[in-house]
Each structure stands twice: as C-alpha cells, then as structure tokens.
GUZASE-449301 format. One record per residue (C-alpha): residue number from 1; residue in one letter; x, y, z. Coordinates in steps of 0.02 Angstrom, whole numbers. Example, Ala and Ser with C-alpha at 12.3 -4.5 7.8 and 13.67 -1.06 7.14 Angstrom:
% residues 2
ROVO,1,a,615,-225,390
ROVO,2,s,684,-53,357
END
This chain:
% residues 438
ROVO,1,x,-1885,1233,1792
ROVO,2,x,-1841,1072,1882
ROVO,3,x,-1656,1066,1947
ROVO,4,x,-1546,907,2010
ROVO,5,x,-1441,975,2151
ROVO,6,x,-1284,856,2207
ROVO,7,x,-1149,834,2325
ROVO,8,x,-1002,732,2353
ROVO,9,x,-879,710,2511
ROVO,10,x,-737,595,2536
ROVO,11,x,-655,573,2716
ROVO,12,x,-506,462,2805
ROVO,13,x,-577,316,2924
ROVO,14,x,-419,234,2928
ROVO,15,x,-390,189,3138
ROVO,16,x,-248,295,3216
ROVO,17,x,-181,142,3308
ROVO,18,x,-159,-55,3279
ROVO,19,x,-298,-152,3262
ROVO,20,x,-348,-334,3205
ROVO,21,x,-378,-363,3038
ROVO,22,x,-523,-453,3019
ROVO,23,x,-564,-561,2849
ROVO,24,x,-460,-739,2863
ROVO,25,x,-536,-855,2986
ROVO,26,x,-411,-924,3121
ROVO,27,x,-286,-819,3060
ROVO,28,x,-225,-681,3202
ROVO,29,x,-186,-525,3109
ROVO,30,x,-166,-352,3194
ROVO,31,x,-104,-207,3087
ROVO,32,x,81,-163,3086
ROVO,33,x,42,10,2988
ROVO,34,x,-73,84,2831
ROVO,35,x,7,48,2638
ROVO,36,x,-149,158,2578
ROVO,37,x,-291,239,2681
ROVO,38,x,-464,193,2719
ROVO,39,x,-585,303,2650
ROVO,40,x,-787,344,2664
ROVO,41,x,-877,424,2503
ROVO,42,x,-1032,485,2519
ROVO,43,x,-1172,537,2378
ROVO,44,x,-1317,662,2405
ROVO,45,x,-1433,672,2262
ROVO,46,x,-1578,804,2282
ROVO,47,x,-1715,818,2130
ROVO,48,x,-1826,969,2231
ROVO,49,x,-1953,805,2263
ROVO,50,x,-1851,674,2355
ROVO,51,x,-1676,672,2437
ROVO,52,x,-1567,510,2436
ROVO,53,x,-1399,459,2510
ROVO,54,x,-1259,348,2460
ROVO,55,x,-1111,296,2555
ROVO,56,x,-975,165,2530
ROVO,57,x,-840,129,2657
ROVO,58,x,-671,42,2687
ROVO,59,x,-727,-105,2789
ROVO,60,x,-747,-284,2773
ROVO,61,x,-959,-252,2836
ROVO,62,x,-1072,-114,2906
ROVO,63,x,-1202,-147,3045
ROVO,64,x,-1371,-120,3070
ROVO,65,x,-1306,-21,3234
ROVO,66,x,-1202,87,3123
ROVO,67,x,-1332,121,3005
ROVO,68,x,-1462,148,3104
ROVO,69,x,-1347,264,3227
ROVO,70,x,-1293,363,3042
ROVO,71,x,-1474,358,2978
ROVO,72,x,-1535,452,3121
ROVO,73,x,-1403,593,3161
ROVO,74,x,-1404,639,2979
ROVO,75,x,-1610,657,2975
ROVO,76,x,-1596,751,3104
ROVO,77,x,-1469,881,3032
ROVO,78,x,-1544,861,2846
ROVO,79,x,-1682,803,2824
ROVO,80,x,-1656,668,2717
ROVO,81,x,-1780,535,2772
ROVO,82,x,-1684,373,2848
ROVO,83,x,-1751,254,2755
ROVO,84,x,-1672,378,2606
ROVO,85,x,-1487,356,2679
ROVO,86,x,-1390,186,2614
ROVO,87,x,-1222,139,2672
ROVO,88,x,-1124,-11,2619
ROVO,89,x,-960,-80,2626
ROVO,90,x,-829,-117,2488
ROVO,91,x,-765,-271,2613
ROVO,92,x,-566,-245,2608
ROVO,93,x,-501,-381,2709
ROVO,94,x,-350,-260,2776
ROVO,95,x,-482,-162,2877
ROVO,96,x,-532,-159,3063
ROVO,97,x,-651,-277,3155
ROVO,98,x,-828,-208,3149
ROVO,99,x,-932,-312,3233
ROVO,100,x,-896,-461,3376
ROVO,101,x,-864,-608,3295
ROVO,102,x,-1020,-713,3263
ROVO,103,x,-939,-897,3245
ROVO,104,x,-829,-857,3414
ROVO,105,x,-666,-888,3309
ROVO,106,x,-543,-884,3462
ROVO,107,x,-402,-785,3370
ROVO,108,x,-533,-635,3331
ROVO,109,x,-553,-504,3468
ROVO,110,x,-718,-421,3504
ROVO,111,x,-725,-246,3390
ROVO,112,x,-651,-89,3452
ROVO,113,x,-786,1,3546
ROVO,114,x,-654,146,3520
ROVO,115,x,-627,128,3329
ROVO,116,x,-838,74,3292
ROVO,117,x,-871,268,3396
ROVO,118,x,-729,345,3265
ROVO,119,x,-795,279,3117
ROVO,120,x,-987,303,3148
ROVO,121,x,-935,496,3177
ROVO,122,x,-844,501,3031
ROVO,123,x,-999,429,2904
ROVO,124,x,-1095,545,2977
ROVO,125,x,-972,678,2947
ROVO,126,x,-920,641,2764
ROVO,127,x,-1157,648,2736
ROVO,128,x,-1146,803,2790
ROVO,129,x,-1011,877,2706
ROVO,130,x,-1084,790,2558
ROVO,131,x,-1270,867,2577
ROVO,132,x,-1158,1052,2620
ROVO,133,x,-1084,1013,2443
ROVO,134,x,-1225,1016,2347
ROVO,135,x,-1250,1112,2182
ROVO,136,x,-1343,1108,2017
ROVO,137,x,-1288,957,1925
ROVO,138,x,-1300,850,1767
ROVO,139,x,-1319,650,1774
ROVO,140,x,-1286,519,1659
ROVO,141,x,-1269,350,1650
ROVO,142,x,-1163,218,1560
ROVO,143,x,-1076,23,1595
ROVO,144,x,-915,-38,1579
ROVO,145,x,-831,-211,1566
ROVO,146,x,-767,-281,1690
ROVO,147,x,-720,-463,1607
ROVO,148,x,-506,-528,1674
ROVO,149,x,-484,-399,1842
ROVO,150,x,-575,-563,1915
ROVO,151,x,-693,-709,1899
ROVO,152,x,-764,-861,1981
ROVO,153,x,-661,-918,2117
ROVO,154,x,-735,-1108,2109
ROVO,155,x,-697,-1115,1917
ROVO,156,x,-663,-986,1788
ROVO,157,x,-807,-1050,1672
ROVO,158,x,-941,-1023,1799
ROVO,159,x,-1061,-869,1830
ROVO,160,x,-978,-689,1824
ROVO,161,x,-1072,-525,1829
ROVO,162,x,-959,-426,1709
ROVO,163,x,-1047,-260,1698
ROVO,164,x,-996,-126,1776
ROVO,165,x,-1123,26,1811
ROVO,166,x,-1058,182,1813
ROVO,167,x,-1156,348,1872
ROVO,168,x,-1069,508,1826
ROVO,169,x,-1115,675,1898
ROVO,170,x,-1044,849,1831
ROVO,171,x,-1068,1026,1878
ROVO,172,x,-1192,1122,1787
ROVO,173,x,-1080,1291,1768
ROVO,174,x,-919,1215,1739
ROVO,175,x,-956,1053,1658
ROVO,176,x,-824,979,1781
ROVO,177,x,-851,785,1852
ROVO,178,x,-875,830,2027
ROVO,179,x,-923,637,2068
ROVO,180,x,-941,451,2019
ROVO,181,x,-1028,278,2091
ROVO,182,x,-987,126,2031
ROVO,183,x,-1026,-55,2060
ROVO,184,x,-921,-208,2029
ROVO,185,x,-964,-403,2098
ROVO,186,x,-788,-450,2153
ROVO,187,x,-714,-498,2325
ROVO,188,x,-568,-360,2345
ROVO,189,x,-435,-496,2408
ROVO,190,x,-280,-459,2291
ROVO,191,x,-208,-471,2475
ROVO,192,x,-204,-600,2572
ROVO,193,x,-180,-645,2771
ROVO,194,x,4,-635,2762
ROVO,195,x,-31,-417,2733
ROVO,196,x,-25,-337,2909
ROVO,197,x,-68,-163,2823
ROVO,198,x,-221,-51,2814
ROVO,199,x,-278,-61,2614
ROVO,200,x,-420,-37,2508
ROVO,201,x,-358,-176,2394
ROVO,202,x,-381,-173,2223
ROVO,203,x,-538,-50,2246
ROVO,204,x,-442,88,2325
ROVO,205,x,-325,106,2152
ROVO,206,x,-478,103,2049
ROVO,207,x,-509,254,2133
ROVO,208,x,-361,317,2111
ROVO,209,x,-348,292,1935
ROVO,210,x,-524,376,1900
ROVO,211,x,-465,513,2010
ROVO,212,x,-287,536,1922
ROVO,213,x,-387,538,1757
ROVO,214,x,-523,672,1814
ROVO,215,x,-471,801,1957
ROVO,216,x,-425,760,2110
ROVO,217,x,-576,859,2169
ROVO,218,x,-719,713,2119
ROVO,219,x,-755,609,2237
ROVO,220,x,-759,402,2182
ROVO,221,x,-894,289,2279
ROVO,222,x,-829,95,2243
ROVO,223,x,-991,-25,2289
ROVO,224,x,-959,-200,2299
ROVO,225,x,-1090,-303,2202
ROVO,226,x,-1159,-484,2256
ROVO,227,x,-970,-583,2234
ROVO,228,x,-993,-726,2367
ROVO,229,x,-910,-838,2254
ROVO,230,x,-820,-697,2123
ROVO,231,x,-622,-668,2175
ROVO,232,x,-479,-616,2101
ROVO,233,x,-408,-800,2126
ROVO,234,x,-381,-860,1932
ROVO,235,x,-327,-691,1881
ROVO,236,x,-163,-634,1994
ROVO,237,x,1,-659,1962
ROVO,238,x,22,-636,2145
ROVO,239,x,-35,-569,2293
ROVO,240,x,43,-427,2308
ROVO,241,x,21,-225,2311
ROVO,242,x,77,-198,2130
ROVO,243,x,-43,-349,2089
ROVO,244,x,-188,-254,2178
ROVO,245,x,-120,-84,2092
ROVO,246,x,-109,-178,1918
ROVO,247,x,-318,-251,1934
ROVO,248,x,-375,-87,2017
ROVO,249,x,-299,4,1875
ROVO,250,x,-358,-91,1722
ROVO,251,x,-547,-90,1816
ROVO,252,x,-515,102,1813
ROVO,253,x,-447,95,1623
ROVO,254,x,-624,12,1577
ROVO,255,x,-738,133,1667
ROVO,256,x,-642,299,1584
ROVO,257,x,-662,229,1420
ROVO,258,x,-847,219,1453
ROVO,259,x,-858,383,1509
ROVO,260,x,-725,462,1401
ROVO,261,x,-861,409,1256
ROVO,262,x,-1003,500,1356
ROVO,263,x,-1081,641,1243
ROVO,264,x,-1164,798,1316
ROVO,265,x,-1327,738,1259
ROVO,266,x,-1320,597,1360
ROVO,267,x,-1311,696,1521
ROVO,268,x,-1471,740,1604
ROVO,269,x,-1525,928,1701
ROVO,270,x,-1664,808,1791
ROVO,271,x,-1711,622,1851
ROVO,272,x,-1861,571,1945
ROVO,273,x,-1793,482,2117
ROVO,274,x,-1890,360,2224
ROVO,275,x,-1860,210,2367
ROVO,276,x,-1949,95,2437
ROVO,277,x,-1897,-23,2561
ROVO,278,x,-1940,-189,2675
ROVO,279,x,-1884,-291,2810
ROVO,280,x,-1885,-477,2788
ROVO,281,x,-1872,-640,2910
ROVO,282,x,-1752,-783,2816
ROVO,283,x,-1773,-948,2849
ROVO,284,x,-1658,-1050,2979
ROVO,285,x,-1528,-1181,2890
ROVO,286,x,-1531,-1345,2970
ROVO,287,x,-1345,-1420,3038
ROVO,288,x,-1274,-1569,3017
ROVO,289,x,-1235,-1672,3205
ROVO,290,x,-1069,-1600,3300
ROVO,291,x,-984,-1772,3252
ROVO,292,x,-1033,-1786,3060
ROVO,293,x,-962,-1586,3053
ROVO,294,x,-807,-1634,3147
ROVO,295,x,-767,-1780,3030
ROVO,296,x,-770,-1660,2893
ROVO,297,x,-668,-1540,2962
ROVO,298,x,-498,-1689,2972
ROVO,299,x,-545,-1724,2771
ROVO,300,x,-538,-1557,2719
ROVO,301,x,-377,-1524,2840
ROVO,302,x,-304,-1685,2764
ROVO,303,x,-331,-1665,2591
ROVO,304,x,-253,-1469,2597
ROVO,305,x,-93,-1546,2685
ROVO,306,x,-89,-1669,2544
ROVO,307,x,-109,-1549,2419
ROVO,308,x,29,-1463,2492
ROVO,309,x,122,-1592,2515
ROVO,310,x,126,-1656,2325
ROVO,311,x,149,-1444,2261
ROVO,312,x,-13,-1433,2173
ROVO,313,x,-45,-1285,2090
ROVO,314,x,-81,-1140,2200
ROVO,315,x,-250,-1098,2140
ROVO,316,x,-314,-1286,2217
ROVO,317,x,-218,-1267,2359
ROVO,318,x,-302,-1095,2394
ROVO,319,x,-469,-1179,2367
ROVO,320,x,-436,-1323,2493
ROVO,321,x,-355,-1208,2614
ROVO,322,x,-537,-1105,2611
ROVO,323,x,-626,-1254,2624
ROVO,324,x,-543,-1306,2748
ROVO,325,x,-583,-1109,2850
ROVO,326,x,-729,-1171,2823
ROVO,327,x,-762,-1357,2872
ROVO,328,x,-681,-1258,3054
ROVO,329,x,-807,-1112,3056
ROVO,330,x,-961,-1272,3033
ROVO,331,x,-890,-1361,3156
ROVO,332,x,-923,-1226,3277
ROVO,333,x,-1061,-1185,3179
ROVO,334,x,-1138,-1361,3209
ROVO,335,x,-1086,-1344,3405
ROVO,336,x,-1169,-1189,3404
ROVO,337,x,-1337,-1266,3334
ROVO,338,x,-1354,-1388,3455
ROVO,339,x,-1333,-1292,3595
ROVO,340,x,-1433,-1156,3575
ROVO,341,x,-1299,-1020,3572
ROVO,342,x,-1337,-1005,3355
ROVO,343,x,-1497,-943,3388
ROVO,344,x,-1437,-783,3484
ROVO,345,x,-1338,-748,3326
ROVO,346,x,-1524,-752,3212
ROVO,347,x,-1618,-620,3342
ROVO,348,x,-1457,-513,3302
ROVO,349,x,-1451,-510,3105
ROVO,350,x,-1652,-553,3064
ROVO,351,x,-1760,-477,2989
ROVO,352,x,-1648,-404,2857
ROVO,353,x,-1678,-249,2758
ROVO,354,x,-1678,-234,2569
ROVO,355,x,-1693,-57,2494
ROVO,356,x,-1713,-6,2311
ROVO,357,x,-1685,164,2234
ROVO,358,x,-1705,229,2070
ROVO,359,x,-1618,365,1998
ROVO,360,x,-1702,413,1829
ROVO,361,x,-1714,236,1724
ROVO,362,x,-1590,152,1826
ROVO,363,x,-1624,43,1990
ROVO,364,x,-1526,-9,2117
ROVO,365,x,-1560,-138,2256
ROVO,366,x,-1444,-138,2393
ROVO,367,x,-1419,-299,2512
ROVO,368,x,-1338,-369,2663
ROVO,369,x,-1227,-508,2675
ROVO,370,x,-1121,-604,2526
ROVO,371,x,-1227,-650,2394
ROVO,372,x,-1175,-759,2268
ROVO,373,x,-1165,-695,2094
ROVO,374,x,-1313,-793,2004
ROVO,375,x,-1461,-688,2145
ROVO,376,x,-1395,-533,2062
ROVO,377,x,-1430,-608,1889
ROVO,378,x,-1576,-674,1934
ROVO,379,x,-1634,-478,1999
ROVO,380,x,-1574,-414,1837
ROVO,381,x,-1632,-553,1714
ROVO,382,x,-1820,-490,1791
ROVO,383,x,-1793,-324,1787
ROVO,384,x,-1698,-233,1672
ROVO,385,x,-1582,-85,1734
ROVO,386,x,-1568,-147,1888
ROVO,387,x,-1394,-180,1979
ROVO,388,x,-1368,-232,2136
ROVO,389,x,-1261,-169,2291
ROVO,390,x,-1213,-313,2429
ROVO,391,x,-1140,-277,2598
ROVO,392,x,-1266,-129,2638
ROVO,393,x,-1357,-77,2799
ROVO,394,x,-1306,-222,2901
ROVO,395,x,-1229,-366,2911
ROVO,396,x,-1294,-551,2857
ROVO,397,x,-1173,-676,2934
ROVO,398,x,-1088,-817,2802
ROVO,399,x,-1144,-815,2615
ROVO,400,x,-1294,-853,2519
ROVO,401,x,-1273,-1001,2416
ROVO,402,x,-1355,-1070,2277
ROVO,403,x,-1440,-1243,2304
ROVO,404,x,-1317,-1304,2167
ROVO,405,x,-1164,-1238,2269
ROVO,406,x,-1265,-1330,2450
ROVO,407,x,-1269,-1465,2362
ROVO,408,x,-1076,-1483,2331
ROVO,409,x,-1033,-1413,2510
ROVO,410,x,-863,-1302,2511
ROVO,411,x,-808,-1159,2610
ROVO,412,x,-949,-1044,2562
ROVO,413,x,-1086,-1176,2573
ROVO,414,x,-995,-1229,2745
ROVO,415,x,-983,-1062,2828
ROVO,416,x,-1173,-1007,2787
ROVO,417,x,-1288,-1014,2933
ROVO,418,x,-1454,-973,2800
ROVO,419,x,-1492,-1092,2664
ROVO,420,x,-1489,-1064,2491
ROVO,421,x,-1688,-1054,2495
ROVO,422,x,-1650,-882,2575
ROVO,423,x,-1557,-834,2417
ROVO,424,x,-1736,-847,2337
ROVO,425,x,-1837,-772,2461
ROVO,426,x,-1720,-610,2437
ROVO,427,x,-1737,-636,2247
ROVO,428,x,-1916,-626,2271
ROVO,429,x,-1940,-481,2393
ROVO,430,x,-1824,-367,2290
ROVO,431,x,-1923,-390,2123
ROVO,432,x,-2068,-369,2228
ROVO,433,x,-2001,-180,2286
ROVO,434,x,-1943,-160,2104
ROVO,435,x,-2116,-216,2015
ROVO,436,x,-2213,-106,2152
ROVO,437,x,-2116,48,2094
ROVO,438,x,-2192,43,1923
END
C-alpha cells in the first residue's frame, strides 16, 4: 500500500546583531532591535516515488547563490534531487540585506557576508530537520478568501488575486495538523521605513494565529504570491504593529474557517508528485537618455512636495512619494545603461529559473522577482489549479509590469530593468512546464 510520508521544521534566522534594513530606496535604515523574529519553514513531502522540498523565509529575496549553496548540501545529506528543493521568500521589508545592491543606492551597504553564511546554514538546517521529521501523513487541500487584508496599491478597483491556497497536512496516527503552506499575492508592508525593528509584518501574525488555533507544534509556511502592484496601502488604518497584527490576523481568521470546514473524506493517504523545471533568458528593456530620466526625476520630486504641501490624502501622497523612489532608482538606472555598468547586473540575474510542482491535482509554479498580479491570472486562467509562488530561487531585480502599467510609467514601471514583454515570455514558459506535465 502506497504511503505519503511528511515533515515539517521551523527555525530562527533573525541576525544576532544590527543590520540594515533593506526594502525603502534612499532611505538608511539599520535595525535598533527585533519586535517579532524571523523565521524559516521548511516542507518535505515524500510519496515512496519522488521527494520534494518547500521552504519560505523571512527576507525581503533569496539568491540564486543561496539556493544553489542549499540545493546542494541538502542532496547531498538526503537525497532529494536539487532541482526538487524550492526556497522563496515572504519579502518583509524589516529584514536584513541579502544581496549587494543592484541600482548602487548610496545609503544601502553591501550584504553581510557574516549574516548571508548564518542564514544559508540555517535553511539548510531547518531541510533537514524537516526531512528527520517525516512520518505517515494525510493531505488535503482547500482556498480561502483573502478579499480587504489588501488590494491594488495603484487603485482599489484594479486586479487582485483573492484566493488563498491552503495545503494542510495531518498525522496519520493521531489525526493532529502537524503542518500548513499557504500562498497569498500581497506586499507584506503594514510597516513602513520609519520601523527600525526585525518583523515578519503582517505574515508573521498569520502564522501566529493559525498556530494559536492548531498546536503550537505545526509548522506554518507563508509564500508570497506575484503582488508587484498588490499592498496593503487602501486597507490600513495605519502603519503600525497592531495594524500588521489586526491584517495578519483576519488573513489567519479566513484560512481556519476553510479548514475548520475540512471533512475527513477530503484528506488524502496518497498524491502523485512531480517537477519539472527550465531556465530562461528575458529580454533587455531599453532606457530612456540620462537627461530625459533626470527631468523626470524633479517632476515626480515636485509634485510629492506639492502634494505635501497642500495635505492630500495620505494614500496619494504615498503613491507620489514611491514614484518618486522610483523616477531616483531610473535615473541611475538610465546612467547605468549608458555606460555599460547595467549590463553586469543582466549576466548576474539571467537566465532565470521557473519550477513547477504538483502535488496530487494541484500545481504550483514558483518564480523570481515581483510579478505583477495579472501574470499570475494569466497562469491560472490557462491552467486550472495552478497558483503561483513569486520571490523563489533567486532574485529578478525591479518588477514585471504589464504593458498597460509601461505605458503609464510609475514607480514600478520606473524601477524595472526587464520590460513588460518579459512578463509574457514567463507566462508562456510556465504553461509550457505545466501543459508538458500532462
């Protein structure tokens, strides 16, 4: 008789001494202590056929360094192929610099060679605790709602992905939840660059809500879906701790109720498991002159300090103040185009990798970079079952735009060093992996 073995591990990444906290452009931030830790979760799923990994971590990215450096050492100790092994990150922007900075902001300090060793021990630490945890389980599957914890942050009437999938994993002799993965498409940034403290944001009180509601045994993995233009912008009351505690909660609220109403019919003793994976060149976007960018840059600075200046509401003055991070990061951007110092920054990120799994009926496609919302609902409107995981297995520099959102230029469109054709291409090579796995 077929069995589905799993395991589960959770484990503290948060840095033992101050570091920069990286997420606001041209804002210097270094940490002044931790309001709530930084955590890594980690997922091993064994079906006596195939072996595959999840992990999700407290950081604002994950590299391909990091991956690859993860991918490897756990192989080696488990077996699980590399190509198997997925790691992403939930993007809090109260975490620790990962990578050097890309755009050569000159108030963010190269990463902490210190802090990346730490943290790469400790993923592969928390897999292996997770693979040592494994036992015969049950699986099932549901999706909450997760419509008002956020939105669009351009406009609350454009595109949202509001489900929320939810995999739930018990143990076979005593019927207990031993773990959870979820998925959500929203920027965690309940806090803004005026918190000097380690935080998960909003997603770290999800999972302590599911938790609280559980056992404090099972382990929560929070993914971060496609949300490149999804915030919590029209939906605080302020940016504040309790605000991030209130939204982390009420996400929590929706996914219990889901699987409150799960039946033990609908949990399974066996899924089939399978991945298949690809690396992909994206095309180059094409910059505007150094002058043009830098003209741009004093209208976007101008209109903010009138904006300011006249108390507009503080939902346009947030947008103008991130258009104007990033008519700043294009400017450099621009600078960096024409003199050759961008293309260094393509040989690091390209070709990118996109991976899908599928865990009985269900597929998941995990992707680098910020996405905006309408790729993932262009994977999903294609194929059905399928939800998508952003911010895995490396990083993609800027967002990915959709030509609508080029078009009209803003912070995201601004900041992006691919074009929104590259959106597409990703589109395409993901449905490509998903149609090839029959």
């Amino acid at each position: 008789m077929k069995k589905l073995l799993t395991g589960a591990a959770i484990i503290d990444v948060t840095p033992q001494k101050p570091l920069f906290l990286h997420g606001y452009p041209h804002v210097e931030r270094i940490s002044e202590g931790t309001h709530d830790p930084l955590y890594a979760s980690a997922l091993v799923i064994d079906n006596g056929e195939n072996q595959i990994g999840l992990c999700t971590v407290d950081v604002i990215y994950i590299t391909k360094e990091i991956t690859n450096q993860v991918r490897k050492s756990v192989h080696e100790k488990t077996g699980i192929p590399e190509q198997n092994l997925m790691i992403s990150a939930t993007h809090t922007h109260s975490g620790p610099i990962i990578f050097d900075d890309l755009f050569y902001d000159p108030v963010v300090p190269k990463a902490d060679a210190e802090y990346l060793s730490y943290l790469t021990d400790k993923l592969v630490d928390v897999y292996l605790k997770a693979f040592k945890n494994k036992r015969e389980s049950r699986i099932a599957f549901t999706i909450a709602d997760g419509t008002g914890v956020g939105g669009n942050r351009r406009s609350v009437t454009d595109a949202i992905d509001k489900e929320v999938p939810v995999l739930v994993f018990k143990d076979a002799a005593t019927d207990k939840i031993t773990a959870l993965s979820t998925i959500y498409c929203m920027h965690p940034t309940v806090l803004h660059e005026d918190s000097k403290l380690y935080s998960a944001d909003f997603p770290g009180y999800t999972r302590d809500y599911l938790r609280n509601k559980l056992n404090d045994d099972a382990v929560i993995l929070y993914h971060t879906g496609p949300s490149g233009n999804q915030s919590p912008r029209h939906f605080v009351k302020s940016n504040t701790f309790d605000e991030a505690q209130r939204l982390g909660y009420l996400l929590g609220e929706r996914i219990m109720e889901r699987v409150q109403k799960l039946s033990d019919s609908d949990f399974q003793e066996w899924v089939p498991l399978d991945v298949r994976s690809d690396h992909v060149m994206l095309p180059k976007k094409e910059f505007m002159s150094v002058e043009e960018a830098e003209s741009k840059r004093i209208q976007a600075k101008e209109k903010l300090e009138n904006l300011r200046a006249s108390k507009a509401p503080a939902t346009e003055i947030r947008t103008a103040e991130v258009d104007w991070f990033g008519a700043e990061e294009r400017r450099q951007l621009a600078e960096m185009a024409a003199n050759g110092e961008l293309e260094k920054v393509y040989q690091a990120l390209l070709p990118i990798e996109i991976s899908v799994i599928s865990i009985g009926n269900n597929r998941f496609v995990f992707l680098p970079g910020e996405l905006f919302v309408e790729y993932s609902l262009m994977i999903k409107e294609k194929s059905p079952n399928t939800f998508v995981v952003s911010l895995s297995n490396g990083v993609l520099a800027g967002y990915i735009v959709t030509e609508e959102a080029e078009k009209e230029g803003g912070y995201e469109a601004s900041n992006g060093i691919f074009p929104a054709k590259a959106g597409q291409l990703i589109v395409e090579k993901a449905l490509a992996l998903l149609k090839n796995m029959g």
